[in-house]
C-alpha positions, -999 to 999 in steps of 0.1 A, spaced: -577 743 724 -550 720 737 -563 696 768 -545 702 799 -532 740 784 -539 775 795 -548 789 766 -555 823 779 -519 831 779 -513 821 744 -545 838 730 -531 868 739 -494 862 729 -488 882 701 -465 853 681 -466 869 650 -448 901 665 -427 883 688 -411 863 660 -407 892 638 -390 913 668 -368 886 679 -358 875 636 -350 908 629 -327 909 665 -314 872 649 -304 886 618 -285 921 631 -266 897 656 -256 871 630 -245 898 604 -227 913 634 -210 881 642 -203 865 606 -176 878 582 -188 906 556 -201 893 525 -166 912 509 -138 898 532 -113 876 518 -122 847 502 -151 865 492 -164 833 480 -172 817 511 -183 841 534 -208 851 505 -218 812 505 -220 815 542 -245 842 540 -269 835 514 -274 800 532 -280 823 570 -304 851 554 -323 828 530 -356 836 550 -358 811 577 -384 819 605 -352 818 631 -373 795 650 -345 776 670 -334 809 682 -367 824 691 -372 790 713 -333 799 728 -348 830 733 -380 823 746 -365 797 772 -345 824 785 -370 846 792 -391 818 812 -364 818 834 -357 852 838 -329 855 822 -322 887 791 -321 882 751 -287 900 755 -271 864 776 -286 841 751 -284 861 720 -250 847 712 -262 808 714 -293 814 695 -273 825 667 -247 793 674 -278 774 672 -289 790 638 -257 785 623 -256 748 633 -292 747 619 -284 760 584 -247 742 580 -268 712 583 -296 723 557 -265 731 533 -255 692 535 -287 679 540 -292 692 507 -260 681 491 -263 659 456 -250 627 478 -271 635 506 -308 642 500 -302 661 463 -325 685 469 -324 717 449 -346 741 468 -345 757 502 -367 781 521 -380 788 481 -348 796 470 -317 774 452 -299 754 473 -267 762 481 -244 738 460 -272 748 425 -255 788 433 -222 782 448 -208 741 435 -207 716 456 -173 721 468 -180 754 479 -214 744 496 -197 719 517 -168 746 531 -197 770 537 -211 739 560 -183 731 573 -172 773 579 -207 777 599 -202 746 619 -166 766 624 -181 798 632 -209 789 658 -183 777 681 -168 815 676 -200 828 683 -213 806 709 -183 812 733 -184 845 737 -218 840 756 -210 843 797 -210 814 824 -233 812 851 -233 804 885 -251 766 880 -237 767 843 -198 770 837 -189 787 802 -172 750 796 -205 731 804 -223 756 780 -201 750 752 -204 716 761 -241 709 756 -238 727 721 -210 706 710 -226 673 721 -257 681 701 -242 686 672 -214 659 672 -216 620 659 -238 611 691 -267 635 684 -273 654 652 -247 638 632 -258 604 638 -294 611 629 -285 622 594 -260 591 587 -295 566 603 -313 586 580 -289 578 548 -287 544 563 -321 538 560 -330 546 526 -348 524 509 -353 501 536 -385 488 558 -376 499 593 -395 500 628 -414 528 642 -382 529 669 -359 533 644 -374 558 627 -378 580 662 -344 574 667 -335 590 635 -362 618 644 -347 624 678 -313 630 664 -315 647 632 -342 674 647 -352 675 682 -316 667 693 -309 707 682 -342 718 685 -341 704 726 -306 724 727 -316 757 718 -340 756 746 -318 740 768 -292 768 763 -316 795 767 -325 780 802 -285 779 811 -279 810 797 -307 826 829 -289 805 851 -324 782 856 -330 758 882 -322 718 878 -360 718 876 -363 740 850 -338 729 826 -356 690 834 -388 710 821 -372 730 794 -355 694 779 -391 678 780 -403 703 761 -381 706 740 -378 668 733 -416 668 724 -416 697 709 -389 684 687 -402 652 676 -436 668 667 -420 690 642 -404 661 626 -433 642 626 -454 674 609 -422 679 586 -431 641 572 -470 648 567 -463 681 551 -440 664 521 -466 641 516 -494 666 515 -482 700 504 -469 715 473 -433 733 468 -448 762 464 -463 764 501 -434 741 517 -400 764 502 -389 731 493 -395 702 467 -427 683 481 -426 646 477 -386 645 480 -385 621 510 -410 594 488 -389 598 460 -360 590 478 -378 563 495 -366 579 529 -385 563 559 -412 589 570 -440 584 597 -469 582 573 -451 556 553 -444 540 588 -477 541 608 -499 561 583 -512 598 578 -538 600 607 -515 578 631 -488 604 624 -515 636 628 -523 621 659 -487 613 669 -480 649 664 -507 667 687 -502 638 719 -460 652 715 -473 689 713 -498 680 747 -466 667 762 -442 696 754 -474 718 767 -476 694 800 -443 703 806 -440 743 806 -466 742 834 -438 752 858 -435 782 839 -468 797 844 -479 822 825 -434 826 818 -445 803 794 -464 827 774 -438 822 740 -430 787 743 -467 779 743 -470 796 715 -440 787 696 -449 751 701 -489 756 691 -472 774 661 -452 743 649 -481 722 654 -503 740 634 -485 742 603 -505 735 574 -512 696 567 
């Protein structure tokens, strides 16, 4: 049990049926929203797809989701930035991938996108994803605190040169290099909890929350963020492709700053549950609202490592 937690409430969350309810909701909305796989060029929108429905567990859109509900807000409202969020999310796994990026040639189990598709076409189904969340993402409705602009706002901002963007060109940046502990966060804090804090944050606009509750829901988010980072970096270093979906040991290889190389294995274990017992700290607002964000974040913190 986490210190300072109710853990009650996520005892009895059923996580394992919430996030197969609210995937399978994911995935009808983003095939609804995307281009069929046989519109012209066929190419791309086929690129587009195998990328979206490679399997992920649709986990920055069940935390859209989830943040919604705290607030008392419906699926229906947020169900249009969730998927924004995803396609964000998976645009940026296409070039994260990329050979002059990280090179990798497996996702979520599967062949990257460039190994099926070329390079070329891998980086317009990126770049067609970025495209299209915008499309999707602004059909969602304003709100009385939270004008449709502002919305469109906060997903553009986490995704531009400031936020997201300018985590992955740190990242590139500091390859092969000794860097600090700070540096390395602000790497983390861009290239995953930046979108991560987003999808949250859009949930909470999207049921027109309180000023208090999006403060909560961005310190959540924030923590929640930067411990999945943090468990992402012990995972390459301790688990095999077979049980990460990905090539293990890439980041080493690449001699990409991680947190165990930084501050060491149990530093970085530790790290990751006193981020979790902040994100926890700061859904007590919520009550028991809370119930799926609890559990989402318990869920990312114990991953396998």
């Amino acid at each position: 049990m986490t210190k300072g937690t109710d853990s009650s409430s996520r005892g009895s969350f059923d996580l394992s049926r919430f996030l197969a309810a609210r995937t399978e909701a994911v995935n009808r909305a983003l095939d609804h929203f995307l281009p069929a796989a046989k519109v012209r060029p066929a190419t791309i929108h086929r690129a587009m797809r195998y990328s979206l429905f490679a399997g992920g567990k649709r986990m920055r859109p069940a935390l859209c989701l989830a943040a919604a509900a705290a607030c008392g807000g419906s699926e229906a409202d947020a169900m249009p930035l969730a998927c924004a969020v995803e396609c964000i999310h998976t645009y940026s796994l296409i070039h994260d991938d990329l050979p002059g990026m990280d090179n990798d040639d497996y996702r979520r189990g599967k062949l990257t996108n460039h190994k099926v598709f070329g390079v070329g076409i891998a980086v317009l189904a990126g770049d067609a994803l970025l495209t299209q969340a915008f499309e999707v993402a602004a059909q969602c409705q304003s709100r009385p605190r939270y004008s449709h602009q502002e919305i469109i706002l906060e997903l553009a901002r986490a995704a531009g040169s400031l936020q997201l963007v300018a985590g992955q060109v740190a990242d590139l940046e500091a390859e092969g290099k000794r860097i600090s502990a700070s540096q390395l966060r602000y790497i983390h804090e861009r290239k995953t909890a930046a979108l991560l804090c987003c999808s949250v944050r859009l949930g909470g606009m999207s049921a027109n929350c309180t000023p208090a509750q999006l403060e909560a829901l961005t310190d959540f988010g924030y923590h929640v963020g930067l411990a999945f980072q943090v468990i992402d970096d012990i995972l390459d270093v301790t688990q095999t492709s077979e049980k990460l979906g990905k090539t293990a040991g890439k980041d080493s290889q690449a001699q990409k700053a991680t947190y165990p190389s930084i501050v060491g294995l149990e530093k970085s274990r530790n790290l990751a549950r006193d981020l979790t017992q902040r994100a926890f700290a700061a859904l007590k607002p919520f009550g028991g609202q809370a119930a799926a964000l609890e559990a989402l974040a318990q869920f990312l913190l114990k991953r396998d490592r």
